[in-house]
N, C-alpha and C positions, 0 to 999 in steps of 0.2 A: 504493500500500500504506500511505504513510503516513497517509491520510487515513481508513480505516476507522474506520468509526463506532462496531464496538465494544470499540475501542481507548480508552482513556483515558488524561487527561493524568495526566503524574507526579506523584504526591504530594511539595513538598519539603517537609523539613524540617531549615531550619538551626540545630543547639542549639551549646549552649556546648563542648562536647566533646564533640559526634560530628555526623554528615552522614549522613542517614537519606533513602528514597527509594521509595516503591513505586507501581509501574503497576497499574490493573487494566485488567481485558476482560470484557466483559458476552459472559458463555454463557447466551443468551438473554437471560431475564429474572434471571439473577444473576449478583454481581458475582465473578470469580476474579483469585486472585492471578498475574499474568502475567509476574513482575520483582519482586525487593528488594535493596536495596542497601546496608551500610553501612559507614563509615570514621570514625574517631576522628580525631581532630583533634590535632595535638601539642599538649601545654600549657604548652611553652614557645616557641612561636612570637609571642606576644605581649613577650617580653625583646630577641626580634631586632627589633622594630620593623617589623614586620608584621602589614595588618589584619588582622581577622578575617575580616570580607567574603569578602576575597581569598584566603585560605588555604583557607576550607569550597569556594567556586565552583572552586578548582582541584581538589577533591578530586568536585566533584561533574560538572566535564567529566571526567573520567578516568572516575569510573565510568559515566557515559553511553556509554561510548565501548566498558567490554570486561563490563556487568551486562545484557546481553541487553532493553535497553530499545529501546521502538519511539518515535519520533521525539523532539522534543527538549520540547514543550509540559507547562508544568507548571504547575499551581496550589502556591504559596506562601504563609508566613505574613507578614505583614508583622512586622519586628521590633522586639519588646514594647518596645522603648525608642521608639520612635515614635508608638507609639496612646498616647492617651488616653484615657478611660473615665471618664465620670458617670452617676451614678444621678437620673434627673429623674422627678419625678410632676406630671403636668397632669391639669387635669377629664374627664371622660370625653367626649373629641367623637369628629366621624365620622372613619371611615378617612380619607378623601377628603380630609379638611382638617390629617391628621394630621403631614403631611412636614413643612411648611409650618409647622406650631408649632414641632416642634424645630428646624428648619433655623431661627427666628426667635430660639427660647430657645439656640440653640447659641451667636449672637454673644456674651453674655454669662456662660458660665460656663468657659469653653477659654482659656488663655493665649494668644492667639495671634488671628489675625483670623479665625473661621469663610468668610467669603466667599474667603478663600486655602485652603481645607483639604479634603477631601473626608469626606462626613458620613453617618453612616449610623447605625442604630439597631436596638433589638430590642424589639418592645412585649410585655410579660412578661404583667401579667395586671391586674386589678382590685384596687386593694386598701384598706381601709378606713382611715383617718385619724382621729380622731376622731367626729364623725359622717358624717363625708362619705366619699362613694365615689370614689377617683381611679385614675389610670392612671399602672403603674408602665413607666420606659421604661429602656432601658440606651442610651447614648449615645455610641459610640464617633466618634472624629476624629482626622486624621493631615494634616499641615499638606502639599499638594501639592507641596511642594520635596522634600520626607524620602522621600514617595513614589515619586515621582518618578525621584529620584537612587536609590533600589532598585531600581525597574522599570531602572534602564539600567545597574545595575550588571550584573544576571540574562541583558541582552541582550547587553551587552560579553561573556558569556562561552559565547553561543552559543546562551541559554536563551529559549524563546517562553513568555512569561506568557499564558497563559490567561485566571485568575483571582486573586483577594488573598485573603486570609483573617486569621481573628484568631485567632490559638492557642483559645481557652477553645472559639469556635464548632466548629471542627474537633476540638476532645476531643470534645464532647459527641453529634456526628456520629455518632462509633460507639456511642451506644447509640439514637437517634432512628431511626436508619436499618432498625431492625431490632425495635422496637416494633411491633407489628400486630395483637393483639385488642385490642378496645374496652378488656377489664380493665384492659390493660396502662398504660392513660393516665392510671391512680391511682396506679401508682406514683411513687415519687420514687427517680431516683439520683441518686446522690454520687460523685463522681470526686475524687480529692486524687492531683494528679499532681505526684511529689516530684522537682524535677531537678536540676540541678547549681548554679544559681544562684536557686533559689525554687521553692516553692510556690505551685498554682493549685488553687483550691476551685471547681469546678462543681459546682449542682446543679438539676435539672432534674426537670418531672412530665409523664411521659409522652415524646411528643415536644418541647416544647415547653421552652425554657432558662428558666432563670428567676432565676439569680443568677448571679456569677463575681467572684470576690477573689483576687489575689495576697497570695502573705506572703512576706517575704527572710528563708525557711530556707530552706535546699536543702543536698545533701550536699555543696557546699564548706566552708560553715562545721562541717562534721560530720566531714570529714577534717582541716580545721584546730586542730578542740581535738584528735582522737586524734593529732595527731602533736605536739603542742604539752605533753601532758598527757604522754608516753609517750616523747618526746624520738627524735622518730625523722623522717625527711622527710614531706613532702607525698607524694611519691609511691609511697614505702612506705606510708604512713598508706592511703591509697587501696587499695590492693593489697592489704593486711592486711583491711580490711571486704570486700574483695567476695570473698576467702578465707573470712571467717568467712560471708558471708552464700552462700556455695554449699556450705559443711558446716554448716548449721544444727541438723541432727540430732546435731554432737556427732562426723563423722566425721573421718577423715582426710583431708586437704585438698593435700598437698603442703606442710606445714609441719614442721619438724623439731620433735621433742620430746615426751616423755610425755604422758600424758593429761592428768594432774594441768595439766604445765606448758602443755599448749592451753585448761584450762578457766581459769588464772590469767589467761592474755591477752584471754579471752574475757570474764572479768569485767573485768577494767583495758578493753577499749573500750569495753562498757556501761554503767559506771560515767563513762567520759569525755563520753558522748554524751546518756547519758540526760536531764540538766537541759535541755538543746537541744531534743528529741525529746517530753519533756510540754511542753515551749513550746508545740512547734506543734500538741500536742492538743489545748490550753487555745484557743489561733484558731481551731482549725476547730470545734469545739464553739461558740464563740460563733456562725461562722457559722452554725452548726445552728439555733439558737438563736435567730438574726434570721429565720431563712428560717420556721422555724416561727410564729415570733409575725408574719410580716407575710403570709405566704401560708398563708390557713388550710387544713385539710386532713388526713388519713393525711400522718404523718410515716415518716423511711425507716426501709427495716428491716437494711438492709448497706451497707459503704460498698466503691466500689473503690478500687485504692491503685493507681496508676500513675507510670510513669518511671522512671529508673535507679534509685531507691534503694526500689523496690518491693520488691525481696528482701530488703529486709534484717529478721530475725523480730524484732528488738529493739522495732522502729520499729513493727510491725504488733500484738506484744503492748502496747504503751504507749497504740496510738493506739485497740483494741479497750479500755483499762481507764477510759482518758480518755473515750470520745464511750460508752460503754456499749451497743455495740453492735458485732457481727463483720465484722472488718476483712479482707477478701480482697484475694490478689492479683489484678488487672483481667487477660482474657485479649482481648484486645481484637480476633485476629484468628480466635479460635475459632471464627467462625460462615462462614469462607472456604474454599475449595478452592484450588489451585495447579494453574497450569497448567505452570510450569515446572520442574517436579521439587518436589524436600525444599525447603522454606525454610531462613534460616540460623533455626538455636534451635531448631527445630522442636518439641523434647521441653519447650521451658522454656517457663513463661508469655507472654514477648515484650511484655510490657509496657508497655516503652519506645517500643513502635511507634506507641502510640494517635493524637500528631499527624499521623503520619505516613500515617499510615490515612485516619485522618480528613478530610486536602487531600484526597487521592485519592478519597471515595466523593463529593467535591463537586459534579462535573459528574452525579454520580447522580440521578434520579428515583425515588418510590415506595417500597416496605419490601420487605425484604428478612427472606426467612425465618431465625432464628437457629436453630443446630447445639447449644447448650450446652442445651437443653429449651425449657419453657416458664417463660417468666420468671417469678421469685419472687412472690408477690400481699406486699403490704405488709402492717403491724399496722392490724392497725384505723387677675416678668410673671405671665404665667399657668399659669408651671409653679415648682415648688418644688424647686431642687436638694436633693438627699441625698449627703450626706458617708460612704460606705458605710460606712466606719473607724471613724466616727465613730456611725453608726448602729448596725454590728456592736457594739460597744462596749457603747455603750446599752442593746441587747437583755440582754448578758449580767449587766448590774448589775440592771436590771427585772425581770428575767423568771429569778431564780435561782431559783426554788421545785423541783420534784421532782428536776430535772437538778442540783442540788448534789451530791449524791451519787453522782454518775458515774462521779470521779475515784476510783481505786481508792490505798488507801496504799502508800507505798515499797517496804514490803518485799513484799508482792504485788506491786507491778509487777514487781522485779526477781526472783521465782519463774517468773514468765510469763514475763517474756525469756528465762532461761535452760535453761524447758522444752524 
């Protein structure tokens, strides 16, 4: 039994606070939800002097054990503190000889000795340089030791690796997987998935990825000024946002106090968060920004917001006044059935899942029909490392022309948040 084939391996996903999990099963040719699992992570288990590793893997043999999961095999991310990532352009050669150049241009741009590390890449697309045509490549590496010592932590706790993955490759999963008229390969989506400890900017046309950037915001520095600003704990501060961001509309939450005195709290976080939150509108816009000027084309027409701090409408009206364009929450498992009954969330977006999804359709083949309609149509040596950071950057000082006026002013932003 355990070996039916149209059983798949478990999606893990270990974040910072919380321990995520879902099986599928191919009913026929589509993929159902069979199993999901998740557990929050205490966040003070790091003051007792215990790793992390070890805290999520305990949390994730237990729910193996009573979350109606079929055997133990799972595809994994590998953890972001171990990948590496360059952006290289070499000349345009043949596929054939293509591994072979990176695996050559890798000795030199990785800290570390490529011939120890295992190497793998994503060739994006063609892109123009000055006069010349080159090939942009993403370059990810993870030194064999780091990996290694993963793979036998995962086995120490019962767990059979399947397969590895890269966080950004497995976001962008759920929407590749589910592209399937010709049109749809002009699109471009945007995923900005906001979690606990960073931000990650995918964007992609069609099936095909074509950028990913990290940024160090995420909603811990977002719960550290509200509690810093407001004089109140971390885990009150915590508590207090995902309160306001589940009565967004203004309702009653489970908090004591007048109206008046829920819309004064509601101003003092937004006022706390907001300089944090056009931060990270002013990044992902410059991403917009580099991806436009380096891959020419229909640029996007919506972005998704995904991760735990997808609900939050402050974040969503800022990041809609910033990038000048509508910001939705990402529903990532909207195009699935369940075979096991109600999911948990069932009625809420589910946002948070998208990694999580994402390992899981890995062992998948082919496209898969989406449930939410028909997608949007859009508006109208010898390689050269790229500093993305660096290049991001550069886009946004060059190429400031019609998009300067994106940025919406203060006191409209703070009208739309409080809408």
């Amino acid at each position: 039994m355990f070996l039916r084939s149209d059983i798949l391996p478990i999606g893990l996903d270990l974040g910072h606070d919380s321990v995520k999990l879902v099986q599928l099963e191919m009913a026929g040719e589509t993929p159902v939800v069979r199993a999901m699992a998740r557990r929050q992570i205490d966040p003070d288990f790091r003051a007792r002097g215990l790793k992390a590793m070890d805290v999520a893997l305990e949390e994730v043999r237990d729910m193996l054990r009573h979350g109606g999961f079929l055997g133990r095999g799972v595809v994994a991310a590998l953890p972001r503190e171990i990948v590496h990532i360059k952006n290289l352009r070499l000349p345009v050669i043949p596929p054939a000889e293509l591994a072979s150049a990176i695996r050559f241009e890798a000795k030199n741009i990785f800290p570390f000795d490529a011939d120890a590390a295992y190497v793998d890449y994503l060739a994006v697309s063609e892109v123009r340089q000055g006069g010349d045509v080159r090939q942009e490549i993403i370059v990810l590496a993870a030194k064999q030791s780091d990996v290694d010592d993963f793979v036998e932590r995962l086995d120490h706790y019962g767990l059979i690796v399947k397969s590895l993955d890269a966080e950004p490759c497995a976001l962008y999963r759920t929407i590749e997987r589910f592209v399937r008229r010709r049109d749809d390969d002009l699109e471009v989506h945007v995923l900005i998935d906001v979690g606990l400890r960073r931000t990650q900017v995918v964007i992609g046309r069609g099936r095909e990825l074509s950028f990913f950037k990290p940024i160090d915001i995420g909603g811990q520095r977002l719960n550290d000024t509200v509690a810093q600003r407001l004089g109140i704990s971390l885990a009150e501060a915590q508590a207090l946002r995902l309160r306001l961001a589940g009565s967004a509309e203004g309702e009653e939450s489970g908090q004591e106090g007048t109206p008046e005195a829920q819309q004064s709290v509601r101003t003092a976080v937004f006022n706390a968060t907001r300089a944090i939150m056009e931060e990270l509108a002013r990044e992902v816009s410059l991403c917009l920004r580099y991806h436009s000027v380096t891959f020419r084309g229909p640029g996007p027409s919506r972005v998704r917001l995904l991760g735990g701090e997808a609900n939050d409408p402050n974040l969503r009206s800022i990041l809609t006044a910033g990038l000048s364009m509508p910001v939705e929450i990402g529903r990532p498992l909207i195009s699935l059935d369940y075979a096991g009954g109600s999911p948990l969330d069932k009625d809420s977006s589910m946002s948070e899942w998208a990694t999580a999804l994402g390992l899981a359709l890995k062992m998948t083949g082919g496209k898969f029909t989406p449930k939410d309609g028909r997608p949007r149509l859009t508006r109208g040596g010898i390689g050269e490392v790229i500093d993305i950071n660096q290049a991001v950057a550069s886009a946004g000082e060059n190429n400031a022309g019609p998009q300067e006026n994106n940025t919406a002013d203060g006191n409209a932003t703070a009208e739309v948040a409080r809408a």
